[in-house]
N, C-alpha and C positions, 0 to 999 in steps of 0.2 A: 504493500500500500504506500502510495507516493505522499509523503508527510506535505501539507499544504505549505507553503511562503510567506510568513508573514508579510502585511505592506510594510511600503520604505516609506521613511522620513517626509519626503516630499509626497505622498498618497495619502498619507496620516495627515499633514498639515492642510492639502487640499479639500480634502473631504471637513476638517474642520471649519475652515474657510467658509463652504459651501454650507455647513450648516448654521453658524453665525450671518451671513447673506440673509439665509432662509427666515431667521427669527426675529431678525430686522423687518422683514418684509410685512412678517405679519404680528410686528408691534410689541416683542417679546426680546428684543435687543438689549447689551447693555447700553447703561446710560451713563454719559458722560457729565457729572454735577455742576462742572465749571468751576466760577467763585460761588456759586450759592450756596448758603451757608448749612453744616451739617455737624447734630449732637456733638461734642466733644467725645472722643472714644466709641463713634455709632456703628461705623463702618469695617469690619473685618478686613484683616488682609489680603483674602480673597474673597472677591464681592461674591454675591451670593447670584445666579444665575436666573434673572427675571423669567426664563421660561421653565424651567424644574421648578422653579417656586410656584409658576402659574398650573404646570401638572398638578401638583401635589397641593394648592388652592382651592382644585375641584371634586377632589377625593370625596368629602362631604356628600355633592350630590349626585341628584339619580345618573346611574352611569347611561342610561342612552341618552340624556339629554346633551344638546351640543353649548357649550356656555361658547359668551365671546368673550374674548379679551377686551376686559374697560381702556378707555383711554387714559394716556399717563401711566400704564400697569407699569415697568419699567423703574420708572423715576419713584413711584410709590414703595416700592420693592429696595432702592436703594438707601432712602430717608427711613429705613424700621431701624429701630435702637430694638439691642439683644435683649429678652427676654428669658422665664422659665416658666410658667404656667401655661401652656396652648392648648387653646379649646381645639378640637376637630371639626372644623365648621366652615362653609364656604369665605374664603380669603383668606384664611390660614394656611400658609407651609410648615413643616417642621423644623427647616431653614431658620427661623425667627428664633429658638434655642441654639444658640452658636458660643454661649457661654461656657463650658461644661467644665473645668478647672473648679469654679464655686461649686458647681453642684455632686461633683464627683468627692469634693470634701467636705462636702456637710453646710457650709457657710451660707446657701442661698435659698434654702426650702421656706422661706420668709416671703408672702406672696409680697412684690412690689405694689403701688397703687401705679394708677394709670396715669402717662402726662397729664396736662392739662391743656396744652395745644392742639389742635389738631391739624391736618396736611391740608395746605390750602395750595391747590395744584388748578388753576382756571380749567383744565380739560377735562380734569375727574370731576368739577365741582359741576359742569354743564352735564355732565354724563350722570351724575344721583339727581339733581332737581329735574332728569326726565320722568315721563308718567310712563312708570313700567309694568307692563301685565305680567303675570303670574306666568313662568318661574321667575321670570329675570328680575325683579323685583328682590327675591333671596340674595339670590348674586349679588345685587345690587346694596344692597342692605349689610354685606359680611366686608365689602371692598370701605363702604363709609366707616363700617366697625375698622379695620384696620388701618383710616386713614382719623381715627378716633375723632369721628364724626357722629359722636352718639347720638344725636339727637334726630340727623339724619335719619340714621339705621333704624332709630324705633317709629319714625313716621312709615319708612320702607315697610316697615311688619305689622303695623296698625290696624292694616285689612284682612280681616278673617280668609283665612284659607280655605281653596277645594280640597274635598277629601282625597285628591291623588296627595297632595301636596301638606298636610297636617304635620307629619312627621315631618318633612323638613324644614315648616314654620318652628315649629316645638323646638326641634336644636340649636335652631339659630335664633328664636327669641332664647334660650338660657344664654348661647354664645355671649348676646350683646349684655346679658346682666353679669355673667363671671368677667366679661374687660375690659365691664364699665366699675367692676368693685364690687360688688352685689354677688357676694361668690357661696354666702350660705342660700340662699334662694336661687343660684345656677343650680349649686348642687340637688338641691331638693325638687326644682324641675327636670333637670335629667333623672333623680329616685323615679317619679310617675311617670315618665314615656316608659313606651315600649320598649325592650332591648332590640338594639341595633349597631351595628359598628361604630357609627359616633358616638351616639349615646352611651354604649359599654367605654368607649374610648374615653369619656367626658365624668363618666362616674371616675373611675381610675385613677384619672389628672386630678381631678377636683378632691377624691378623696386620700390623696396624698398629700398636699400641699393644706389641707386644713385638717389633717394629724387622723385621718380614720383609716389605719395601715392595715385593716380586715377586709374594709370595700374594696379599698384601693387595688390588695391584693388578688380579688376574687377576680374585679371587672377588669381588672388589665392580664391575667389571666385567658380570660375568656378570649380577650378583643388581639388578642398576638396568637392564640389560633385560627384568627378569622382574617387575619390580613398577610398579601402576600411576605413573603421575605422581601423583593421586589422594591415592596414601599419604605417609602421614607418614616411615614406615621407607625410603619411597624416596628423600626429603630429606634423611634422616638419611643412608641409604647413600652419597649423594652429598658430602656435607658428607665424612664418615670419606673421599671416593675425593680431595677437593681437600687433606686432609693427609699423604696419601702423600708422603712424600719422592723426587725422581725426579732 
């Protein structure tokens, strides 16, 4: 059997090339900040990849649905200061925990509170104040949550859901209450949904970082049998299941 060739140097950088082109093309580029101004210490050494981060943003929902990429996703993507508590919820990557030094030694199971600023970007800001029908309204809703637009995001979820759609009203109104601060009433909305990959996801997070290391253990657990290796949120789930305290 004739061992395959791996490509050369110049194939490998091409094909990179062509797929950076591509991601530009359709709005998942990175972004270049310029002088504008950004967190003191927000930015990693290696930026975080706006389009893995937009994969791993949709994980949340239903998988035939086709989300679009919001405008500004890029530049929003490059403005996130590091975090440790992340919901599973449409606009979230697991990217946004890039800390792991603190958490690996104990120092940061201390839930942060939320800025108080939020991304004021003109193209994302025309892109939320559209009238969005149901789904895109969720979507629309998890992008303002992360550009901590809260007050946005709970106009976005104001209107009652069809019942295709309940369950992933339910995850993403806890979403917006755990990172708005409101994290014992996340949790106690994710307790009454239905079990679901988020939601087991969301019990787990939530019930680690506010010290219930039984939940925590059960539903994270559960939820890293139920997601591929593959994923990023399965990494993550594992990383939150080696901080349980036992």
């Amino acid at each position: 059997m004739t061992r395959q060739q791996p490509p050369s140097v110049d194939e490998l950088l091409t094909n990179y090339l062509r797929q950076q082109i591509q991601a530009q093309a359709n709005g998942l580029g990175f972004v270049d900040l310029g002088e504008q101004a950004v967190p003191f210490d927000a930015v990693p050494v290696q930026p975080v990849d706006p389009q893995q981060a937009w994969s791993d943003a949709t994980t949340a929902g239903l998988a035939a649905e086709r989300w679009q990429v919001p405008p500004g996703w890029p530049t929003l993507v490059s403005l996130q200061e590091p975090t440790v508590a992340i919901a599973l919820a449409l606009g979230n990557y697991p990217q946004l925990v890039r800390e792991l030094q603190p958490l690996l030694t104990g120092e940061a199971l201390a839930l942060r509170q939320p800025l108080s600023e939020p991304i004021d970007l003109p193209e994302l800001n025309k892109y939320l104040n559209q009238a969005h029908a149901e789904p895109s309204r969720y979507l629309a809703a998890g992008v303002a949550r992360l550009a901590r637009q809260f007050d946005t995001a709970q106009r976005l979820l104001a209107q009652p859901p069809s019942a295709t759609w309940q369950a992933q009203h339910a995850n993403e109104r806890a979403a917006l209450a755990w990172h708005r601060g409101d994290h014992r009433a996340a949790l106690a909305d994710w307790l009454a949904q239905p079990d679901s990959v988020p939601v087991l996801f969301n019990r787990g997070m939530a019930a680690l970082f506010l010290g219930e290391s039984d939940l925590a253990l059960s539903a994270l657990d559960a939820v890293i049998a139920q997601l591929p290796d593959s994923s990023a949120w399965h990494h993550l789930a594992r990383l939150y299941q080696m901080l349980v305290p036992v």
